[in-house]
PQR file of N, CA, C, O and H, with PARSE charges and radii, in Angstrom:
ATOM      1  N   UNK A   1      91.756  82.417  81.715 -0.4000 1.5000
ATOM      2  CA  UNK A   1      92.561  82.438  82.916 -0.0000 2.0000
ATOM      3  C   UNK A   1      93.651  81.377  82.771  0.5500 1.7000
ATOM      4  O   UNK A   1      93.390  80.300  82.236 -0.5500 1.4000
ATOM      5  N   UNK A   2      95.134  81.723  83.341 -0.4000 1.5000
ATOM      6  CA  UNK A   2      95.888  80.514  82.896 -0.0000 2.0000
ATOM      7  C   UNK A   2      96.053  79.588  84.194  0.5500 1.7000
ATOM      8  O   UNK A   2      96.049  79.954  85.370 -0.5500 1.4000
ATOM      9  H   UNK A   2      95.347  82.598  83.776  0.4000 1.0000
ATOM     10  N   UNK A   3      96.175  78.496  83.759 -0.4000 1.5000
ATOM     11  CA  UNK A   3      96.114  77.002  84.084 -0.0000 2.0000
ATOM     12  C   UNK A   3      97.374  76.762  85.073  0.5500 1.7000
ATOM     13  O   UNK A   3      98.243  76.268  84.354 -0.5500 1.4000
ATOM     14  H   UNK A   3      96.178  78.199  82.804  0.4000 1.0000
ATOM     15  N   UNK A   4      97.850  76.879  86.333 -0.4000 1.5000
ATOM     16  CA  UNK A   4      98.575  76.053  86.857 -0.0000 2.0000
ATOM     17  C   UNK A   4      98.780  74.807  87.949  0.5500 1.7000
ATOM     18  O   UNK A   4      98.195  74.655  89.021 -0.5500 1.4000
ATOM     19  H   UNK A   4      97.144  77.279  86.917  0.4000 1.0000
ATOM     20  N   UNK A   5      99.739  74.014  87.369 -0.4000 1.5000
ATOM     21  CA  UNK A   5      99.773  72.708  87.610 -0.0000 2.0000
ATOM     22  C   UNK A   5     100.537  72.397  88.809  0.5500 1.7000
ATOM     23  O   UNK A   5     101.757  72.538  88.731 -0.5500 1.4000
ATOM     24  H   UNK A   5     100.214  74.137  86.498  0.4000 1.0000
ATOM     25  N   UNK A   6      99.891  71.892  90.199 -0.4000 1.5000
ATOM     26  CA  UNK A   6     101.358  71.986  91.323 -0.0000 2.0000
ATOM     27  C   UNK A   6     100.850  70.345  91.621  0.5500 1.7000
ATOM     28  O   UNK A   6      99.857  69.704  91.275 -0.5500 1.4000
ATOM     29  H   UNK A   6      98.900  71.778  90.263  0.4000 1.0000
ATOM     30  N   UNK A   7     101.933  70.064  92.354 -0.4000 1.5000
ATOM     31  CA  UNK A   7     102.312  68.484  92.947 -0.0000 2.0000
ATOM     32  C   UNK A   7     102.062  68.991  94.326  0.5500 1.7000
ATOM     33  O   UNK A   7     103.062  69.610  94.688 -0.5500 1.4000
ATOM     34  H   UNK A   7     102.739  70.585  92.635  0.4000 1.0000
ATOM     35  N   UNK A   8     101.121  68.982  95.261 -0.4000 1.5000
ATOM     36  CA  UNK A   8     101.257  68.685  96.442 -0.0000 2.0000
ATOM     37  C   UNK A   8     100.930  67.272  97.520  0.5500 1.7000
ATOM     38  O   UNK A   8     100.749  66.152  97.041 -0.5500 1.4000
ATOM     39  H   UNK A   8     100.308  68.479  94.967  0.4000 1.0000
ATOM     40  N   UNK A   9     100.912  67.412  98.299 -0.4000 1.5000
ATOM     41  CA  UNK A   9     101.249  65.906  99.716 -0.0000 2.0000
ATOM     42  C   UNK A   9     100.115  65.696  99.550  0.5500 1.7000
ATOM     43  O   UNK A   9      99.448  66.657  99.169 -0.5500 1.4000
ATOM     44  H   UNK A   9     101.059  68.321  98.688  0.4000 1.0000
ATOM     45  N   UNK A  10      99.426  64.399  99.756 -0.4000 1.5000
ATOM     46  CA  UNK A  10      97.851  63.605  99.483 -0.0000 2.0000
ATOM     47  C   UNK A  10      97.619  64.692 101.122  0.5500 1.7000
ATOM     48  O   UNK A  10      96.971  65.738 101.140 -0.5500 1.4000
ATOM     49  H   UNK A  10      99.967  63.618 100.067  0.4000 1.0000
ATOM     50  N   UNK A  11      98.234  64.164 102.170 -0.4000 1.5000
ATOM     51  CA  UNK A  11      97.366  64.845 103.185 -0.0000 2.0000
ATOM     52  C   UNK A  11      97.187  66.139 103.151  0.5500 1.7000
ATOM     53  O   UNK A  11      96.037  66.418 103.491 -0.5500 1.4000
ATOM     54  H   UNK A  11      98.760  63.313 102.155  0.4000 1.0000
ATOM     55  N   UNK A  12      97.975  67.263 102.827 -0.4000 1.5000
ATOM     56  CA  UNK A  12      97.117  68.952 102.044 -0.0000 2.0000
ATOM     57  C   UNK A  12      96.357  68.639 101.444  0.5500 1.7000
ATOM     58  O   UNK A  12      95.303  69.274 101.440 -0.5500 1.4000
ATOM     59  H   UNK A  12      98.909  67.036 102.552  0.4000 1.0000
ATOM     60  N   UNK A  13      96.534  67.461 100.618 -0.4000 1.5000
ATOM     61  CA  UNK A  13      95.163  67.826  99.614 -0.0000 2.0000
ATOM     62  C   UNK A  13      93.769  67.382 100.442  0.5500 1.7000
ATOM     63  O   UNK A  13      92.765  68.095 100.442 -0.5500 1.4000
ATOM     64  H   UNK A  13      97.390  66.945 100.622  0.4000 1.0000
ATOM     65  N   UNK A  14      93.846  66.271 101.053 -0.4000 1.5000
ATOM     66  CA  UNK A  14      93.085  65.897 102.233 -0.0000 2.0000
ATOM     67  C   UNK A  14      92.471  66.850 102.910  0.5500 1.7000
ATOM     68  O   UNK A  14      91.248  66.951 103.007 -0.5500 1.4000
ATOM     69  H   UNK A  14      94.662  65.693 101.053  0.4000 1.0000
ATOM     70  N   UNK A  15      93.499  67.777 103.532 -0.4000 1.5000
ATOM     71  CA  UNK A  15      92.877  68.673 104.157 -0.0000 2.0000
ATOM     72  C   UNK A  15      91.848  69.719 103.892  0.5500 1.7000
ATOM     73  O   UNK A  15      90.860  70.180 104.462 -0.5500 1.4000
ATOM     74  H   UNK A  15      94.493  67.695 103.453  0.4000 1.0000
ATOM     75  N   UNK A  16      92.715  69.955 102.426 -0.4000 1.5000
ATOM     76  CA  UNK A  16      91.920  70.788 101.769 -0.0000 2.0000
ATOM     77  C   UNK A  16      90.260  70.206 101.243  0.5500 1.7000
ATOM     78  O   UNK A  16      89.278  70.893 101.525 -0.5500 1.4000
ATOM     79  H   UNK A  16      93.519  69.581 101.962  0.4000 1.0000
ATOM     80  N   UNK A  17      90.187  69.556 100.861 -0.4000 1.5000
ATOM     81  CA  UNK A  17      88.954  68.842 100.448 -0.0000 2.0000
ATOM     82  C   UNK A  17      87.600  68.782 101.313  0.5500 1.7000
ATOM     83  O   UNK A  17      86.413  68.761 100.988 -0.5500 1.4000
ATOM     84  H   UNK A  17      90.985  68.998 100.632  0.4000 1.0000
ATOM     85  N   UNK A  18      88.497  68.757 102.973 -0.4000 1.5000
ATOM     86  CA  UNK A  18      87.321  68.876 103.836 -0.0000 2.0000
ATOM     87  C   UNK A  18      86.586  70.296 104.002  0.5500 1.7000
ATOM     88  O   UNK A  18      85.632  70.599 104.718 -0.5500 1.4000
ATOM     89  H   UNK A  18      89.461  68.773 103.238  0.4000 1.0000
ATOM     90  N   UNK A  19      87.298  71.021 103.159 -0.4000 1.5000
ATOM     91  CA  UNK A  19      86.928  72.379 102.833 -0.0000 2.0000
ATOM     92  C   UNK A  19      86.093  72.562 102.188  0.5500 1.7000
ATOM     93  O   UNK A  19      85.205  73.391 102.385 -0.5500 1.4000
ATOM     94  H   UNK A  19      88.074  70.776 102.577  0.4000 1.0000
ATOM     95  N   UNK A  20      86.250  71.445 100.801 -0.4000 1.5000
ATOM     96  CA  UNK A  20      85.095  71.617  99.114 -0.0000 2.0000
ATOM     97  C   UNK A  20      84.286  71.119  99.509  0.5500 1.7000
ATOM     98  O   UNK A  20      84.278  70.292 100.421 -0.5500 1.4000
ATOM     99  H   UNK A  20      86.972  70.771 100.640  0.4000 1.0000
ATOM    100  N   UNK A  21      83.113  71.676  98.670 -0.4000 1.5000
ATOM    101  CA  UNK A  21      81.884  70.661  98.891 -0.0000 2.0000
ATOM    102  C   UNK A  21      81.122  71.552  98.513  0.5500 1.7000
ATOM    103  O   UNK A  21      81.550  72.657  98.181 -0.5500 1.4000
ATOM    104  H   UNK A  21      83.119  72.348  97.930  0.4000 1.0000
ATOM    105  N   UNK A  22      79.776  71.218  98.493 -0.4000 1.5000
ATOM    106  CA  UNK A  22      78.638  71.256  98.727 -0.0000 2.0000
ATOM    107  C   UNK A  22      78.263  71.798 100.203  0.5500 1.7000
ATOM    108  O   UNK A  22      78.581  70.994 101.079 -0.5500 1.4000
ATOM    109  H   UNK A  22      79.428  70.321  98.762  0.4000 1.0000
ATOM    110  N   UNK A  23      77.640  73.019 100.685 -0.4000 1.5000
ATOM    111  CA  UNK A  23      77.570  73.782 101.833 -0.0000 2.0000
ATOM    112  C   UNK A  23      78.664  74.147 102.636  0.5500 1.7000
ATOM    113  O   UNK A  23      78.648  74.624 103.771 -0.5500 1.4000
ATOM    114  H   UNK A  23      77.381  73.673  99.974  0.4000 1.0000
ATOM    115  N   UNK A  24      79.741  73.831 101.818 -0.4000 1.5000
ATOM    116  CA  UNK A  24      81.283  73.914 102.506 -0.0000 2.0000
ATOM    117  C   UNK A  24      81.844  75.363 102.031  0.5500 1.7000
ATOM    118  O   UNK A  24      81.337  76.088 101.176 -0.5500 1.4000
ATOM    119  H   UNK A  24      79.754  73.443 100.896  0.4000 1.0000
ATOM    120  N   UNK A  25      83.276  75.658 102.967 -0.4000 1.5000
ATOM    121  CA  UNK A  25      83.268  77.265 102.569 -0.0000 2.0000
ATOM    122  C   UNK A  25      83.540  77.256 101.153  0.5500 1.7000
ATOM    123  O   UNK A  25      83.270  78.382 100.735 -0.5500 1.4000
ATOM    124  H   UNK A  25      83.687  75.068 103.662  0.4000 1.0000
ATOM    125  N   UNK A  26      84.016  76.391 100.061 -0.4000 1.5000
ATOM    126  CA  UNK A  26      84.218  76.687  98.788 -0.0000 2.0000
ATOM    127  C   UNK A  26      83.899  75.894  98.130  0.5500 1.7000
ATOM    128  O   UNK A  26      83.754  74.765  98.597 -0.5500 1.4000
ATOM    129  H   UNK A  26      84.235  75.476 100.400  0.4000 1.0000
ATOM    130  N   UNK A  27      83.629  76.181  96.626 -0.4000 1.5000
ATOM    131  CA  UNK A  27      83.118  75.576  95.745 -0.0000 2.0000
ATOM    132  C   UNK A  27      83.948  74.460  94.505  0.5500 1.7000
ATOM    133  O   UNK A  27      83.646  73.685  93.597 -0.5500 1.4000
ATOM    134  H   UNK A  27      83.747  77.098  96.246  0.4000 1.0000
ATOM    135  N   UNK A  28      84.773  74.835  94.982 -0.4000 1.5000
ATOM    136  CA  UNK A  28      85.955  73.913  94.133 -0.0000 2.0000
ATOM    137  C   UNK A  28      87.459  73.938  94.798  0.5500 1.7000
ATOM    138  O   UNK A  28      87.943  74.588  95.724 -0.5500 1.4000
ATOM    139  H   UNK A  28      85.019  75.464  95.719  0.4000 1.0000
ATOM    140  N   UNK A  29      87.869  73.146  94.093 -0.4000 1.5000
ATOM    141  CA  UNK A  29      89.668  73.070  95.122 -0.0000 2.0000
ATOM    142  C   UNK A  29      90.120  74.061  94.086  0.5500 1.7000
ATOM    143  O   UNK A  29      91.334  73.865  94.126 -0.5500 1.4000
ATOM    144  H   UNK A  29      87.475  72.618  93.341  0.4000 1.0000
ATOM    145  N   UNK A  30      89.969  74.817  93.358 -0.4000 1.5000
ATOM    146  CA  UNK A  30      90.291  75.512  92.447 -0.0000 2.0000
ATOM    147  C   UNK A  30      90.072  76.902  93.238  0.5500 1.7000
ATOM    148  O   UNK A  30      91.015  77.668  93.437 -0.5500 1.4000
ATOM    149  H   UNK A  30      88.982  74.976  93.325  0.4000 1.0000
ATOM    150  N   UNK A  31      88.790  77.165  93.664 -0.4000 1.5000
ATOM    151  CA  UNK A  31      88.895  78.367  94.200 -0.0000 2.0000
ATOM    152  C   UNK A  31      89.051  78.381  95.789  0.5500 1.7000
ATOM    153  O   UNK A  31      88.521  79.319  96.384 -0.5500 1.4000
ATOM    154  H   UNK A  31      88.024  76.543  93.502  0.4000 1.0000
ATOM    155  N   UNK A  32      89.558  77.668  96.327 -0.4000 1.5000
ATOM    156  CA  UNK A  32      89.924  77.252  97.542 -0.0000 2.0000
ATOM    157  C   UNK A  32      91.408  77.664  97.376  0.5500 1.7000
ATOM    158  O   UNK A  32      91.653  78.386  98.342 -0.5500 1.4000
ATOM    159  H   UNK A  32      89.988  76.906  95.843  0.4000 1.0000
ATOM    160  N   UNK A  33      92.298  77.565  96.751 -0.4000 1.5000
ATOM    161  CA  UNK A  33      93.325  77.512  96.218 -0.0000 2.0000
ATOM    162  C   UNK A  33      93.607  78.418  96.030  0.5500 1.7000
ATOM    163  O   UNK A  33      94.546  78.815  96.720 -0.5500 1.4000
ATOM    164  H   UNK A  33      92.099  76.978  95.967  0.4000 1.0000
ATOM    165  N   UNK A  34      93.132  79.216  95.181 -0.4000 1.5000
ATOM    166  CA  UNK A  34      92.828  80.836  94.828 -0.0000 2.0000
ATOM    167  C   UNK A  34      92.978  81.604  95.938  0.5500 1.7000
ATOM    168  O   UNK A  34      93.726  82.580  95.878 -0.5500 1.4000
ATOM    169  H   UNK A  34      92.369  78.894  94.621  0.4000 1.0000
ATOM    170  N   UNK A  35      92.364  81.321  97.005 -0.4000 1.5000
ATOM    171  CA  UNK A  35      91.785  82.075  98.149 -0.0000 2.0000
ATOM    172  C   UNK A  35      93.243  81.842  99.045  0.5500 1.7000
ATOM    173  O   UNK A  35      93.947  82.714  99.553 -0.5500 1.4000
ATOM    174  H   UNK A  35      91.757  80.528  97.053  0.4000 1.0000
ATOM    175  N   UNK A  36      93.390  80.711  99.051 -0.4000 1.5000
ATOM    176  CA  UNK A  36      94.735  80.345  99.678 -0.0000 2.0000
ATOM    177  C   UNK A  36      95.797  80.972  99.257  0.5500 1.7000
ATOM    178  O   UNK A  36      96.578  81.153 100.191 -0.5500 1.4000
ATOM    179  H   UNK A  36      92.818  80.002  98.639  0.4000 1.0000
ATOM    180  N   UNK A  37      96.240  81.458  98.082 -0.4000 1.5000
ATOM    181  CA  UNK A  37      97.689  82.304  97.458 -0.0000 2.0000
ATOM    182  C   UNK A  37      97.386  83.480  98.036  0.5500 1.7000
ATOM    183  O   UNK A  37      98.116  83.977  98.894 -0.5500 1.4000
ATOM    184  H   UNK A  37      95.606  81.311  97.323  0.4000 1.0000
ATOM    185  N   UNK A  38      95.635  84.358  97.377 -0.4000 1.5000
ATOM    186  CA  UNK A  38      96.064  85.588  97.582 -0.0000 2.0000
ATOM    187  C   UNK A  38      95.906  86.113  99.352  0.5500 1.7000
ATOM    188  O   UNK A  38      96.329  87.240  99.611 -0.5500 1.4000
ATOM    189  H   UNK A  38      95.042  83.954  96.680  0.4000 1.0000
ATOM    190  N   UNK A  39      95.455  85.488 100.210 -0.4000 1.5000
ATOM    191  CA  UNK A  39      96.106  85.617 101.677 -0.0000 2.0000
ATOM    192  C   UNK A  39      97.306  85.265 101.650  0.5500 1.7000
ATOM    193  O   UNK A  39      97.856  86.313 101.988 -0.5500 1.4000
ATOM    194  H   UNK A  39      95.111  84.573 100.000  0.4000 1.0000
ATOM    195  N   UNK A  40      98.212  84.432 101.465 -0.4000 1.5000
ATOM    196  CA  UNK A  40      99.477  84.337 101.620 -0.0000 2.0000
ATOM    197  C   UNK A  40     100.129  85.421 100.944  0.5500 1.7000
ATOM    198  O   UNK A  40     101.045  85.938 101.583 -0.5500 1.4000
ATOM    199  H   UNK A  40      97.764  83.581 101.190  0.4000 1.0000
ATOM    200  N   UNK A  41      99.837  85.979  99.595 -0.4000 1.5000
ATOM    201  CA  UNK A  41     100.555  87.121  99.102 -0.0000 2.0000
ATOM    202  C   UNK A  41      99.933  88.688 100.138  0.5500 1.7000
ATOM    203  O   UNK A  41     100.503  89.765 100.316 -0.5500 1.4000
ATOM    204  H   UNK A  41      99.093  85.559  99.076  0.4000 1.0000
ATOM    205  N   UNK A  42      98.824  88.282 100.549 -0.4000 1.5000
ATOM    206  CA  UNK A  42      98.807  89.531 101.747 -0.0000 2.0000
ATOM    207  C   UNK A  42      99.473  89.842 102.778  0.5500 1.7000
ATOM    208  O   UNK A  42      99.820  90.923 103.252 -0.5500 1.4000
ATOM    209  H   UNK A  42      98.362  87.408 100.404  0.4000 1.0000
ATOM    210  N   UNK A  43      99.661  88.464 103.170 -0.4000 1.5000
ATOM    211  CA  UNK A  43     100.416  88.327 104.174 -0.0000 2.0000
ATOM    212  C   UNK A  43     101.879  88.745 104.211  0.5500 1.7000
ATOM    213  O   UNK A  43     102.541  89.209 105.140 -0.5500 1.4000
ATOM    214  H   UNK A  43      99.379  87.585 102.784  0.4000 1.0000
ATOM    215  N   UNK A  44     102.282  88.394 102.676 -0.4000 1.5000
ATOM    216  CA  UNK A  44     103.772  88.802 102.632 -0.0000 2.0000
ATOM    217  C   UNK A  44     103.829  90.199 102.360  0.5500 1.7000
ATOM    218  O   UNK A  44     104.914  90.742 102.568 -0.5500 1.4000
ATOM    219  H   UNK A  44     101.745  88.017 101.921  0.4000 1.0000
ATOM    220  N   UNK A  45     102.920  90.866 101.953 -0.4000 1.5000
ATOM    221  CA  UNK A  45     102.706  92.384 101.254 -0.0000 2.0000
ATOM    222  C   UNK A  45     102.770  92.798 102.802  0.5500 1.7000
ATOM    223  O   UNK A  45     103.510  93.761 103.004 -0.5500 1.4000
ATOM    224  H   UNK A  45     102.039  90.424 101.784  0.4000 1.0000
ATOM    225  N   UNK A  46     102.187  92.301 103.851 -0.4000 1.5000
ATOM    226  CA  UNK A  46     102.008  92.926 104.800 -0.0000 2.0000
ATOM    227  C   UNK A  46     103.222  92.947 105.723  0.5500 1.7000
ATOM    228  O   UNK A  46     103.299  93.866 106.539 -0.5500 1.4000
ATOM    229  H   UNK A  46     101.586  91.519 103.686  0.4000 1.0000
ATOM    230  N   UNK A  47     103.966  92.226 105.681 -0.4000 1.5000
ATOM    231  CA  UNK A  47     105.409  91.292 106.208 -0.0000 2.0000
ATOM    232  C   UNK A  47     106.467  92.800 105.340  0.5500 1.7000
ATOM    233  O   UNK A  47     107.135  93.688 105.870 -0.5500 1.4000
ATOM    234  H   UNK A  47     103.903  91.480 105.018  0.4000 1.0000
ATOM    235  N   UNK A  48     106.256  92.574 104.222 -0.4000 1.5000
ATOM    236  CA  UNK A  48     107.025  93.487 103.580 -0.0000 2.0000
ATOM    237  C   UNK A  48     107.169  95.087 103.981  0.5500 1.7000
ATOM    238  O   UNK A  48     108.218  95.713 104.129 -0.5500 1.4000
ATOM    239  H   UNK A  48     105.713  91.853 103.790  0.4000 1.0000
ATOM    240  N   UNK A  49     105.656  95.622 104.128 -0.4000 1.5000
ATOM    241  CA  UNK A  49     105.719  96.824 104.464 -0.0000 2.0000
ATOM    242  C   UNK A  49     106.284  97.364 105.924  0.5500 1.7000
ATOM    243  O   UNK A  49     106.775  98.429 106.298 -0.5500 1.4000
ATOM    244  H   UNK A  49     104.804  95.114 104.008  0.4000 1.0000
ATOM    245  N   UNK A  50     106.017  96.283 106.474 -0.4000 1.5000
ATOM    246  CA  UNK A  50     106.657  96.386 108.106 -0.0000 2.0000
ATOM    247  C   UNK A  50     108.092  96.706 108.198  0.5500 1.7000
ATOM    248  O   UNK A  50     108.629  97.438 109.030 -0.5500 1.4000
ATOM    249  H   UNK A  50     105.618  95.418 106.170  0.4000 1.0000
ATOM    250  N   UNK A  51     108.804  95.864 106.936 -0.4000 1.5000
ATOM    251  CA  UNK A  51     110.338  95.706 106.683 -0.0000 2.0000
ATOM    252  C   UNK A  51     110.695  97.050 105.966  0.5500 1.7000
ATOM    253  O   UNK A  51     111.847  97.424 105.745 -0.5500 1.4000
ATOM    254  H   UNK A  51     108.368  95.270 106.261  0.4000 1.0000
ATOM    255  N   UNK A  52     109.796  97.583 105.704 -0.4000 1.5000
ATOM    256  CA  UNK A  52     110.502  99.116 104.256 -0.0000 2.0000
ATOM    257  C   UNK A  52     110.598  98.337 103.535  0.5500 1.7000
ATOM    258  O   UNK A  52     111.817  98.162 103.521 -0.5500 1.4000
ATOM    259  H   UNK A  52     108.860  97.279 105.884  0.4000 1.0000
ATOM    260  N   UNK A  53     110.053  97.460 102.640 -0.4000 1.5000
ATOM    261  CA  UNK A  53     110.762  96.871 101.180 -0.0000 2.0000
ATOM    262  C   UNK A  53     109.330  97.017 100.624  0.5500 1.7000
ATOM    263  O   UNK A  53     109.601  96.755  99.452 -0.5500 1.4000
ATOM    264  H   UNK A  53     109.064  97.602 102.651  0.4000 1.0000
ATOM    265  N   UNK A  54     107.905  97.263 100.620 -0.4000 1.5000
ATOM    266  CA  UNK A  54     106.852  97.174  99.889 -0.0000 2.0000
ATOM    267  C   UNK A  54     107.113  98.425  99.235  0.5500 1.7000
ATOM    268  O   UNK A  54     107.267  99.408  99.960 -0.5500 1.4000
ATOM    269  H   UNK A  54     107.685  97.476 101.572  0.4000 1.0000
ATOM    270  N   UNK A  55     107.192  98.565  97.937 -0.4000 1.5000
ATOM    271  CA  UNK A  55     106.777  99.471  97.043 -0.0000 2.0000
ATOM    272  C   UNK A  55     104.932  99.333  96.450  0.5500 1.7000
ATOM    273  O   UNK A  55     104.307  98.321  96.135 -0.5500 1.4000
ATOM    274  H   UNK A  55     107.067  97.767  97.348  0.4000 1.0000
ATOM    275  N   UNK A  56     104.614 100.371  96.474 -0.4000 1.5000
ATOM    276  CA  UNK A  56     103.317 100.604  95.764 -0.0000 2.0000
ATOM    277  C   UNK A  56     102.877 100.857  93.932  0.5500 1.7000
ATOM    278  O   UNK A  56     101.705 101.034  93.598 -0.5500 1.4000
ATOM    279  H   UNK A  56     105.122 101.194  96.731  0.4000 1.0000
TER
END
């Protein structure tokens, strides 16, 4: 799987963290992260189709 590298604000990352854990909804900031793009790319897929611009 390839590797990418982002710079974000200590407090996102903050936020995010209260997320990871141990009995928490995710298991790593890695797949927390994951989970975080592909709702945002739904979101825009969904944004898009509303507009006529989603192709299939």
């Amino acid at each position: 799987m390839p590797k990418v590298s982002v710079d974000i604000p200590q407090e996102l990352l903050n936020d995010l963290n209260r997320h990871v854990g141990d009995n928490k909804k995710f298991v790593t900031q890695a797949d927390a992260i994951r989970t975080a793009v592909r709702k945002l790319l739904d979101q825009m897929d969904n944004i898009d189709r509303r507009h006529g611009r989603f192709e299939e």
